[in-house]
Phi, psi and omega in degrees: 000324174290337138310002167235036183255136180274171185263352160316321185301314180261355135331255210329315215262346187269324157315298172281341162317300204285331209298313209283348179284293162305333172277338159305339168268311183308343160256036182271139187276134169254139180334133178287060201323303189232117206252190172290336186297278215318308167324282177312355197254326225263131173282119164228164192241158205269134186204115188279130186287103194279181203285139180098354196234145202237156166297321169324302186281334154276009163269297202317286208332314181242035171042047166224170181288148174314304195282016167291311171308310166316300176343303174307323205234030169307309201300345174253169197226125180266191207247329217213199168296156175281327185318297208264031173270137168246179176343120182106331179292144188247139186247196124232172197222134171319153155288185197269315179307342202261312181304309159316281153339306219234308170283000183276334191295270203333288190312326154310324204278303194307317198288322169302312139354266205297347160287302180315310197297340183291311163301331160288315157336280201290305186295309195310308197244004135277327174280355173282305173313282168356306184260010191271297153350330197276311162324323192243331177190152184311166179316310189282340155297309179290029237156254185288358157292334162285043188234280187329302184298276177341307204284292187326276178333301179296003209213306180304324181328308235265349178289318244268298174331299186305279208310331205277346166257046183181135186092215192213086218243135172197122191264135184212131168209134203251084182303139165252196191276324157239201223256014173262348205243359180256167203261131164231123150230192170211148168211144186235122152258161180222156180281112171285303189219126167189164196218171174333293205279317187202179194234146168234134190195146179225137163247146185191154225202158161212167162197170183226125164236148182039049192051029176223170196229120190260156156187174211218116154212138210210152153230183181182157176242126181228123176269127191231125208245206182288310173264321204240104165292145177216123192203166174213149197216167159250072190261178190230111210232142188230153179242067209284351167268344188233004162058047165236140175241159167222145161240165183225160172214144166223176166188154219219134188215143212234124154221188133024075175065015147234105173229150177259165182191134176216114180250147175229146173202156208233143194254132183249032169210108291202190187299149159173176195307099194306149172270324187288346187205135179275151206001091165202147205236146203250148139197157172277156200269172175256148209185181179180147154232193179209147162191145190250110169246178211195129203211144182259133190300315161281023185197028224308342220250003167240154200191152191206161194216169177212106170230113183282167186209145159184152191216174188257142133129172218283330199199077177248149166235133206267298162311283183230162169294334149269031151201117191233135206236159160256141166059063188276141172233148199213149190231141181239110130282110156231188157204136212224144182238146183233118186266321149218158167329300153354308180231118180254133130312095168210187221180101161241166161255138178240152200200126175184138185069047165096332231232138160262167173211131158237122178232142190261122172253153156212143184226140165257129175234131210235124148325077192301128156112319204255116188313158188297305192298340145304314162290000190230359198241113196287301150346300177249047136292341162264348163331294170353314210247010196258170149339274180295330166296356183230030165317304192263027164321156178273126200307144214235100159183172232251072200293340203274113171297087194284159219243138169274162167248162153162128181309123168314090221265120185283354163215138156221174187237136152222146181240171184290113166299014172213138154183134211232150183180160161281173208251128184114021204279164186232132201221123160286151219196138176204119203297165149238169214205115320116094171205092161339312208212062146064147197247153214220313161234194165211130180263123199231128187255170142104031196254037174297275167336279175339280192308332189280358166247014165098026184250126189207155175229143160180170199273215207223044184140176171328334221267172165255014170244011186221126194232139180267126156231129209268159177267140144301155172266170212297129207235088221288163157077327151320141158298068137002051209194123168218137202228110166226148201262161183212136166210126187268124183286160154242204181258001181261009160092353175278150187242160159267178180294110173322117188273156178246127183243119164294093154240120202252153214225093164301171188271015169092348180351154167236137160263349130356283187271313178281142180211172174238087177261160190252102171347332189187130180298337176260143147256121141311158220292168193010015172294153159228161178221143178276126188257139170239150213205099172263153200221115193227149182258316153210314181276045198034029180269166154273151192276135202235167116149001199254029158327273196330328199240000166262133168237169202231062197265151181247111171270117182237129217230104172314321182234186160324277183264037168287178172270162134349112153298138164299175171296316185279342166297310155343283169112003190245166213224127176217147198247137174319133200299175211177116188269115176271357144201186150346077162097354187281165140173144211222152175199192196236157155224136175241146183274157174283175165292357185253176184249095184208189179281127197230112177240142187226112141238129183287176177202134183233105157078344201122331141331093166265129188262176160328123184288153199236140154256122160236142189253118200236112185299168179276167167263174197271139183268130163299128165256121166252161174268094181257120165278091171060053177072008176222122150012102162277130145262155183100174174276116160322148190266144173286156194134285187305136188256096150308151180188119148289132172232127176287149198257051202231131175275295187204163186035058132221179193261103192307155162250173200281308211232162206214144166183110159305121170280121179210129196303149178324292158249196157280143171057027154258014198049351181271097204288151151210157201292124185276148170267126172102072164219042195250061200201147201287004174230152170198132181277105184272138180258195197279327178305325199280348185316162225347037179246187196264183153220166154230348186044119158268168174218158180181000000 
């Protein structure tokens, strides 16, 4: 018979065989580390609780638990709760040898424990998996796939050890109105460095809102005195579905049942394609908040917050992605209730741009390091709120990238910003044209003024890019100047940005026709003259209306190849046009003291007519006659040595050149020029007796 036991058989019977065993070991009750013997062994010293310090935060110091310390202090009798002792209150505390001394025994003790307990463990839940097994694959399969697994176990056990003794782990979810719109996160701080006086610290999170998933890594630094924490951080915050970067910088100050924060963030990835809207373009927006929070001393597990916002820029959505402002700014009032450290609850309201928003959290926050049963105890929520219980808080800022928007531009038009002509003249005009999905009309505005004065557009064919636009006609007393707008469409309802066309409508002028004279080619020095300006158009009619609009600007020049006088350098003077008939006009000019070259080009609108030259002469100068160093009176004498002299005081030109003179006859009044006597003296000779003489100058 015994050859007919199958080997399934002997599975089975060795599976039950073993089981009643192994579970007698797995309910052997495990040893208790720390009892009253631990109370009795441990040496303690008497310790007053400075500002800012909890029992909570003097247990962590020696790495016991509240209710160890409590333990510690049965024998004494307090004002209050052992929980609610603050500053001033006297505990005892393990001494440092005694603390030593008591955990090496207890960690012998623990480690034995705790092997035993591993070991009941591990046969419980191996021998059923063992015989089960046996079934599917060999011995040696099974032995290593239980290898793998132990190696597994173990290496997570020993990050999960490491994390727990240091920071702050925290799950937070914010319901939206459905369930893609609700927030989900995690956040971890961990300590780099830190002593009594300051923190070295990284923080770092991920979360998914509106179907994208961010995430965040920052550091900071935080200082701490008797009353005040004070710190500052950085973070880098990515948007890996929708590819926006940020960087954020803050900073943070703390106390008692109080805290404050202020973040700025700056976008380190510029425009591109939204994932959220087809042509629309993405960046993250620049910003800043503040927020003030606040917890009541008597009642620590309730709490508020006050927060401001704002971010820049045309179409950001601050709420949400359909609904976007420009350079939208929010005020939070919240409040949060915390029933033990482990879980907060809260509900702010926000209000900004026109929108109220309610939004609701709950968060779990797991303390690394700090026993579970602490984390569950409504007793050590104020701690929470002291100086020292919010060492490893998580930084109080805005992990979420808030994003600018702005429409894409899928058509644009550009026309000439000027065209000009004469008026009724038909002037072709031709677009460029610009369209994603085909441009379907062109709008054309501001064509009031423009048609009422005979002025029209159309096009000049099928095409949207080539348009006949006829000129008004030329309008006296008037701008001629019309400003008309264009904007081209597709078939998806989009416009380009408008463009503006500047048309300006000459009066037709002829250079031709028009000319400008001067009363004389020459002036003399401060003489005036009357200047004329006929003004005629390619059909020699005349042009009327155009006082107002002609200007006379001049250039005048002492020498030839000199420089140019401004007008007051000059000196010369011209009095306002004046139409004296059809298409006439007229005005005066006076010349200055200087003597030089006068160019007048008239100008209409921009229109230059022909240039005038004046030549604006010296005036003539008084000549005296001196005889031998004296005044002549009388007739001359032969002999006698003549000298000219000019009879001129201020502002004249003296002159170059001399000619003697003498009459024809005697007593005829009639002069002729003596030859060779052109020298500023002259010697009288025997021919000239009783005729006169004279000296020209020039």
């Amino acid at each position: 018979m015994i050859f007919g036991i199958n080997h399934h058989s002997i599975k089975s019977s060795q599976r039950h065989l073993l089981l009643p065993v192994l579970l007698s070991v797995s309910i052997m009750p495990a040893a208790t580390v720390f009892a009253t013997d631990f109370v009795g062994e441990v040496e303690v010293k008497p310790y007053y609780l400075r500002a800012g310090e909890t029992v909570y935060s003097v247990a962590h110091q020696y790495d016991l638990t509240v209710e160890e310390l409590k333990t510690l202090n049965q024998m004494r009798q307090f004002p209050r709760a052992f929980e609610q002792l603050s500053a001033g209150d006297e505990i005892d505390v393990p001494s440092t040898h005694a603390i030593k001394a008591a955990n090496k025994k207890a960690t012998t003790k623990e480690q034995a424990d705790q092997q035993d307990h591993e070991i009941q463990n591990w046969l419980s839940r191996t021998a059923p998996d063992f015989f089960e097994s046996m079934n599917t694959q060999s011995p040696n399969e099974y032995l290593s796939r239980q290898a793998k697994n132990m190696a597994v176990t173990k290496a997570s056990s020993t990050v999960e050890n490491w994390l727990n003794q240091y920071g702050t782990a925290q799950i937070g979810v914010q319901p939206g109105d459905k369930l893609s719109q609700s927030t989900l996160s995690a956040d971890m701080l961990l300590p780099l460095y830190q002593n009594p006086d300051w923190l070295v610290f990284t923080q770092f999170g991920g979360r998914n809102l509106d179907e994208r998933t961010t995430l965040n890594l920052g550091g900071g630094v935080r200082r701490f005195n008797d009353q005040w924490m004070y710190g500052v951080n950085t973070f880098y915050d990515i948007d890996i579905t929708g590819n926006n970067r940020r960087a954020g910088i803050g900073g943070e100050l703390s106390s008692d049942y109080l805290r404050f924060s202020a973040n700025g963030y700056l976008r380190l990835s510029n425009w591109h394609q939204s994932r959220d809207f087809d042509d629309y373009d993405e960046r993250p927006a620049n910003g800043f908040d503040m927020t003030a929070s606040g917890w009541l001393p008597s009642y620590p597990q309730l709490g508020g917050k006050l927060k401001y916002e704002q971010y820049f820029g045309d179409e950001v959505a601050l709420k949400d992605k359909d609904t976007r402002s420009q350079a939208p700014k929010a005020i939070t009032v919240g409040v949060n209730y915390t029933p033990f450290p482990l879980v907060t609850l809260g509900a702010d309201w926000r209000k900004g741009n026109g929108s109220d928003e309610l939004q609701l959290q709950a968060k779990l926050t797991y303390s690394l390091g700090v026993p579970w049963k602490d984390q569950v105890s409504s007793a050590a929520v104020a701690n929470l709120r002291t100086l020292s219980g919010n060492r490893m808080a998580l930084v109080e800022r805005n992990n979420n990238i808030v994003l600018e928007y702005r429409k894409q531009e899928l058509i644009s038009l550009i026309l000439p910003q000027v065209i000009r002509g004469r008026g009724a003249s038909q002037q072709l005009v031709n677009a460029i044209l610009n369209a994603k999905y085909g441009a379907e009309r062109v709008e054309w505005g501001m064509l009031s003024a423009f048609s009422s004065k005979g002025g029209k557009v159309q096009s000049a064919g099928k095409s949207l890019t080539a348009w006949q636009i006829r000129l008004p006609a030329w309008q006296a007393g008037s701008t001629n100047t019309y400003t008309l707008s264009a904007s081209a469409w597709d078939g998806k309802g989009n416009a380009s940005k408008p463009v503006y066309v500047t048309i300006i409508v000459d009066a037709g002028l002829s250079n031709r026709y028009s000319r400008l004279t001067v009363g004389s080619d020459s002036l003399n020095i401060a003489q005036s003259e009357i200047l004329t300006l006929t003004m005629r158009d390619e059909q020699n009619a005349p042009v009327t209306g155009l006082a107002s609009s002609i200007q006379l600007p001049f250039t005048f020049k002492t020498k030839k190849d000199g420089p140019s006088l401004s007008p007051s350098q000059s000196g010369i003077k011209l009095a306002a046009l004046k139409e004296t008939a059809p298409g006439v006009y007229t005005t005066t000019i006076t010349a200055g003291k200087l003597p030089g070259t006068l160019t007048l080009t008239p100008q209409v609108d921009g229109i230059s007519i022909a240039s005038t030259t004046v030549e604006v002469m010296a005036a003539p100068v008084g000549i005296q006659i001196f005889r031998n160093g004296t005044a002549m009176t009388g007739h001359p004498v032969v002999g006698d040595v003549l000298t000219a002299t000019p009879d001129c005081q201020d502002n004249c030109i003296l002159p170059t050149a001399w000619q003697w003179e003498v009459e024809t006859t005697q007593g005829s009044g009639q002069y002729q020029p003596i030859s060779g006597a052109t020298a500023i003296t002259y010697t009288v000779t025997t021919e000239m007796q009783k005729r006169r003489l004279r000296v020209t100058a020039h």
